[in-house]
N, C-alpha and C positions, 0 to 999 in steps of 0.2 A: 352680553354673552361671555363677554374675556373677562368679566367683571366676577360673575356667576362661579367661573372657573379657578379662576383665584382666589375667591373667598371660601372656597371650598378646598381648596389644594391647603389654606391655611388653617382650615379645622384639626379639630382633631383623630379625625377620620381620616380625613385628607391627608396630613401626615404620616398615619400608618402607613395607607394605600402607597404613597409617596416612597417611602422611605422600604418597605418590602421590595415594589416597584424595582430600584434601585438594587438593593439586594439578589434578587431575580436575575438582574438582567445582568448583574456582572457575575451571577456565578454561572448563566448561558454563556457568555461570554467565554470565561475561563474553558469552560466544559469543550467549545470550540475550539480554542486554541489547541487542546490537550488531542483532543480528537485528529487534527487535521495535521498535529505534530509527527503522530503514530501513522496516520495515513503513509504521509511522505515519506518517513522513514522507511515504511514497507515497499512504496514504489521502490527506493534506492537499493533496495536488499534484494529486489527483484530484478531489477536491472543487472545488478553483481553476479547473480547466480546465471542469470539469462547469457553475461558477458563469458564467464568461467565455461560457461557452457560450450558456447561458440569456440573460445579456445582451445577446449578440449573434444570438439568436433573435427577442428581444422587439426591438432597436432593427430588425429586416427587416419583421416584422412590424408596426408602427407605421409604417414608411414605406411600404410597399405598403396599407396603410389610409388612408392619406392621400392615393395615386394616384387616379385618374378612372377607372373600369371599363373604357375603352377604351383608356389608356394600360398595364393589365395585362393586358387580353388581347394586346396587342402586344411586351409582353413573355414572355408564356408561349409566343408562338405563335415565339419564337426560340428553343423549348426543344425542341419538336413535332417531330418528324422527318415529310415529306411525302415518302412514294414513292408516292401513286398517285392 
C-alpha cells in the first residue's frame, strides 16, 4: 500500500497533485494568518473604544455628582418633551 502511494506521489501526476497540493495549502495558510491578523486587531480597536467609553461614562457621571439637585433637574428637564 505505501508502496502504491509512493510510486504514485512519483509520477508524474503525482507530482502535479503534489506540488499544487503544496501550493494550496500554504496559500490557506497565508489566507489564515491575514484573516486572524485583522480579527485581532478589530477585538483591540474594540476594546479601545469600549475602554474610551467607560471613561467618558465615569468623567459624566462625576460631574453630574458634583452638580446641586436643582441644577439637574434643570438639565433633565431640557431632555423632557412637554406636550400637555
Amino acid at each position: 500500500m505505501l508502496t502504491a502511494v509512493l510510486a504514485w506521489f512519483s509520477s508524474t501526476i503525482g507530482k502535479t497533485v503534489a506540488k499544487w497540493s503544496v501550493i494550496v495549502a500554504t496559500a490557506a495558510a497565508i489566507y489564515w494568518r491575514i484573516y486572524e491578523s485583522g480579527r485581532s486587531a478589530e477585538k483591540a480597536s474594540e476594546a479601545q473604544r469600549d475602554a474610551e467609553t467607560i471613561q467618558k461614562r465615569k468623567t459624566i457621571d462625576e460631574a453630574v455628582d458634583r452638580m446641586p439637585d436643582a441644577d439637574v433637574r434643570d438639565q433633565l428637564a431640557r431632555w423632557v418633551r412637554h406636550d400637555g
